[in-house]
N, C-alpha and C positions, 0 to 999 in steps of 0.2 A: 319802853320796849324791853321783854325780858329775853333777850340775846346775849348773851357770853360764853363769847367762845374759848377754849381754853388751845392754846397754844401748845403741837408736839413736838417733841422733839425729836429728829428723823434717826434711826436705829444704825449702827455701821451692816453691814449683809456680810458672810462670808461667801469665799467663790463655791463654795459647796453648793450654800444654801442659793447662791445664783442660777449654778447649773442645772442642780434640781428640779428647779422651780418651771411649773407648767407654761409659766407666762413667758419665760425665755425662750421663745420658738424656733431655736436655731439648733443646726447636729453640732457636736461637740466630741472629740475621741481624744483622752490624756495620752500624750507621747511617754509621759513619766510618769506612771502608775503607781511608783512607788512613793512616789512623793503625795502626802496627804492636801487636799486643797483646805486648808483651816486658816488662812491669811484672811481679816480682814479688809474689805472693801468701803472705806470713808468720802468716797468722791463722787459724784455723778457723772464727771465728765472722762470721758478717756484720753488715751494720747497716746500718740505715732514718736516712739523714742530714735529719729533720727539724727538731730545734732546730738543726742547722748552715744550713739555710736561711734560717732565719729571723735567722740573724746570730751565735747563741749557739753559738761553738767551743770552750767549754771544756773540753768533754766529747767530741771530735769525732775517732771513730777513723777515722780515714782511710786507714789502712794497711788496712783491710779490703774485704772488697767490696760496693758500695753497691746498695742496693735502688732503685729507685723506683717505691713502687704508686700506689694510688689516691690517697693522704695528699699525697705529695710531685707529684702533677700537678695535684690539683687545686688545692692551694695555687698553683704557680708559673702557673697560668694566672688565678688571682683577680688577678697582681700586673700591672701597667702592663709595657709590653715592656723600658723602660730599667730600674724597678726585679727584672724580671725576671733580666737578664742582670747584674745588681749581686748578687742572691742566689744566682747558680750561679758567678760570678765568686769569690767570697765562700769556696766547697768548692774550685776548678778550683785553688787557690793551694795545693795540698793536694797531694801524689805518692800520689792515687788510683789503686788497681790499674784499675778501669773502674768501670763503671756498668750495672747490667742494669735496661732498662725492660718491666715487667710490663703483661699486657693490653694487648698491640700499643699502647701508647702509643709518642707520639713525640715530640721537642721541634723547637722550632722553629729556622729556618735558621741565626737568629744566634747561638741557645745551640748548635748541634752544630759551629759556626764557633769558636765559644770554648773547647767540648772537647777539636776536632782543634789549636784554635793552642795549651794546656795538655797537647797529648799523653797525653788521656784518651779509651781505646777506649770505645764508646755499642753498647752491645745491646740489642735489644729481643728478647719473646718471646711469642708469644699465650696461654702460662699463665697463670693467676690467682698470686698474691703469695706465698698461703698454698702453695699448690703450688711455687712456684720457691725459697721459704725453703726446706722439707722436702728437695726434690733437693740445693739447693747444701751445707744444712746435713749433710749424709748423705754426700756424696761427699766434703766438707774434712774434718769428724771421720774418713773412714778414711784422708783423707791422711796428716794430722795425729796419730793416734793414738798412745799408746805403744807403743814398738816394742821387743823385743828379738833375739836370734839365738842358737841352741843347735844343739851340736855331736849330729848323729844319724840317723837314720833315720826318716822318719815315711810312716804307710802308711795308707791308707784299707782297712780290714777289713770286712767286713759293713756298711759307713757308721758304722762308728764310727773315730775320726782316734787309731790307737794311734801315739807315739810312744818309739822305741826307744833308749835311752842306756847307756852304759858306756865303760869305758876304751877306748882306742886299738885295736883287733886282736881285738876278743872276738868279733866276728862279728855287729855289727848290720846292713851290709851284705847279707851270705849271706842274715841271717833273712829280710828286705825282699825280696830277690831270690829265695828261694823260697816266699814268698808272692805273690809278681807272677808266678810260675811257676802257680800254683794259684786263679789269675785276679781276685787282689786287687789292687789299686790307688798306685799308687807317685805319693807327692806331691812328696816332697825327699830326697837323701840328703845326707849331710855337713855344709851347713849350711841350717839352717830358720831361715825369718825369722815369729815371733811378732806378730800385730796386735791390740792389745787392742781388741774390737769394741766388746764392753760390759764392763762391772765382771765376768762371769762367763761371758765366751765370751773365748777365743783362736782366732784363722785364724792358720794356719798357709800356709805357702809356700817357695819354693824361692827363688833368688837368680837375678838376669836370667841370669849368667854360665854358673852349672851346668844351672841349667835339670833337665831329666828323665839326666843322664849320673849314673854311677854308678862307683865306683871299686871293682873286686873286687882283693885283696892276690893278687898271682900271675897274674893275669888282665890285668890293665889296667883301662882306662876302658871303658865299653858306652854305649852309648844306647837306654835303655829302651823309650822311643816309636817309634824305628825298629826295635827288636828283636824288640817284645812286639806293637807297633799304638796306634794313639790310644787305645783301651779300658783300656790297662793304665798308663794316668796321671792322673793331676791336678793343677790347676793352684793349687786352694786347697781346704783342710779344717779344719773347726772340729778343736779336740785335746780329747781327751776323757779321755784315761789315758795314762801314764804310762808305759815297760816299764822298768829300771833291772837290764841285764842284769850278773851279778857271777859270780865264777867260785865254786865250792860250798866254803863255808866252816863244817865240823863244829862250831866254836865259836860259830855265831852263830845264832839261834832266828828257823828261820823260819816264818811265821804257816800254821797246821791246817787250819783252819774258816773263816775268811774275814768270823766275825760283828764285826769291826773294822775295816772299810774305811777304807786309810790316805788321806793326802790330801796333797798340795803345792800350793804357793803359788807362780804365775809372774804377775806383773804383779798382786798381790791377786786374782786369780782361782784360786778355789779345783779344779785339779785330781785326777782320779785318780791314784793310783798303786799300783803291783807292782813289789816286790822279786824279780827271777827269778834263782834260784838254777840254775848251767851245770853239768851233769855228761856227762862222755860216755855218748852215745847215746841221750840226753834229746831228743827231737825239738820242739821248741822253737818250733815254725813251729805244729805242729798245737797247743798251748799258746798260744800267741798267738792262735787262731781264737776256744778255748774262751774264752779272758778277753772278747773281743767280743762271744760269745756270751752269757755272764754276765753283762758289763754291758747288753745288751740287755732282759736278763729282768726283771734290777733294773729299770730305766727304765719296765718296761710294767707294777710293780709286785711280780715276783715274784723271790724271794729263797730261793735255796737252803739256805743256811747258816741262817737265821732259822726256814723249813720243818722241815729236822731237826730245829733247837732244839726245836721246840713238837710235836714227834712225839717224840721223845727224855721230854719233861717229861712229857705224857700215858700215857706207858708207867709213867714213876717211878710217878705218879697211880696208875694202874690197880692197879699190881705192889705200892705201899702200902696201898690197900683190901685186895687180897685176903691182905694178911699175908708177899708171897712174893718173893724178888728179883730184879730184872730178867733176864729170859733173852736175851742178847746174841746168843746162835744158836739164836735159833730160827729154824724156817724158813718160809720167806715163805708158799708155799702148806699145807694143810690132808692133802690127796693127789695125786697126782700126773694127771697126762691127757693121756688119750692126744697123741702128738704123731706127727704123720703125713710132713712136712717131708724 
């Protein structure tokens, strides 16, 4: 199997680049504008600094990025204004990335004076807590995810995310490229970067650099989305199968019937795969349709290979009652009719 995948290493984010970013779908207004948000972000997970208020840091992630809902205002407003700014003073001695206050709260002059002088950026946002957890916790797990990167072709087919692998020249290119001809969908060629979503989805993507370009052997470089139009790209797809195209090898037994559906393992995520065996004049492109189609049928519960099993075995049935042995040709209808066409 030519699969190796090359292991990333996930990037620190800054709160800038956090806030910025389209995918964080939450309002965001800096209480301290004057303070620059350039703190790195190293963590996925966040944290509610409550027993850090209260004085108890031994536990006290700070590197992460801090909540403050209803728990930690109502506390800081139960406290006297000196022992107030004694218990934010207490986190501020900490290289907190920021601070997002939930429920348009807001602190008072002299704690957003102690922030700006500790060069902790102060956000506030009118979602509820439980809502701004789920967003940040959503957006840093795909930051932060496992990542890997595989050398290939990957095409969105009928919505299912086939990806196409083999040696150096064999033509995963072409395949992609005449599938994108036939109005199917081009997510990455050459190198695909892997995100583990969950324990058993992979998204798949292309790399800032190559983007939607494409290398044909003899040809050059192309740009699919200027060639093809916005319709003939994407920018991310879950992976669903596998293709492992090899050149046709007499010696080696490739699977009939299909009732063994093989599988691989990228990131403990269990995906499909097909062995594709290359012979000249094997059109390879419409092979690739049917496997999408296949896996499509499987998915909405129906199975070819399994169907014949049990019309195959009901025949054996049948053909052992009446005494007599299976008739392989016979023929489907009884007599023939008229056909007027």
């Amino acid at each position: 199997m030519n699969l190796t995948p090359q292991p990333i290493a996930p990037l620190p984010i800054t709160v800038e680049d956090m806030i910025q970013s389209p995918m964080l779908r939450m309002p965001l207004e800096q209480i301290n504008p004057s303070v620059q948000p350039k703190r790195k972000i190293t963590d996925k997970n966040i944290h509610r600094p409550q027993l850090a208020l209260a004085g108890y840091v031994g536990l006290f992630t700070y590197h992460r990025v801090q909540i403050f809902g209803n728990t930690e205002m109502y506390y800081l407003e139960s406290l006297t204004p000196k022992k107030r700014q004694q218990a934010f003073r207490t986190i501020a001695q900490f290289e907190i990335p920021c601070i997002i206050l939930t429920n348009n709260h807001t602190l008072d002059e002299e704690i957003i004076t102690l922030a700006t002088e500790y060069r902790i950026p102060l956000f506030r946002t009118p979602l509820e807590t439980t809502r701004v957890t789920y967003i940040l916790s959503e957006f840093l797990d795909t930051h932060f995810a496992p990542q890997v990167s595989l050398h290939g072709s990957f095409v969105d087919v009928y919505g299912v995310g086939i990806m196409f692998i083999g040696k150096s020249g064999i033509g995963k290119s072409e395949i992609a490229l005449d599938l994108i001809e036939r109005g199917h969908r081009l997510v990455a060629d050459d190198v695909v970067i892997l995100t583990q979503k969950r324990d058993d989805i992979l998204i798949g993507t292309g790399t800032q650099l190559v983007q939607h370009f494409m290398e044909v052997r003899g040809l050059g470089l192309i740009d699919i989305r200027q060639m093809f139009g916005i319709r003939a790209v994407r920018y991310q797809k879950r992976l669903e199968i596998v293709v492992e195209l090899e050149h046709w090898d007499e010696t080696k037994a490739y699977t009939r019937t299909g009732l063994d559906p093989e599988t691989i393992q990228i990131l403990e995520a269990p995906i499909s795969y097909v062995r594709l065996p290359i012979l000249p004049g094997k059109n390879i492109t419409v092979i690739a349709e049917v496997i999408a189609l296949n896996y499509l049928l499987r998915a909405y519960g129906y199975d070819a290979a399994h169907a014949f099993t049990q019309r195959l075995e009901a025949e054996i049935t049948r053909n052992a009652k009446s005494g007599g042995a299976v008739e392989r040709f016979r023929r489907n209808l009884s007599q023939y009719h008229n056909d007027f066409e």
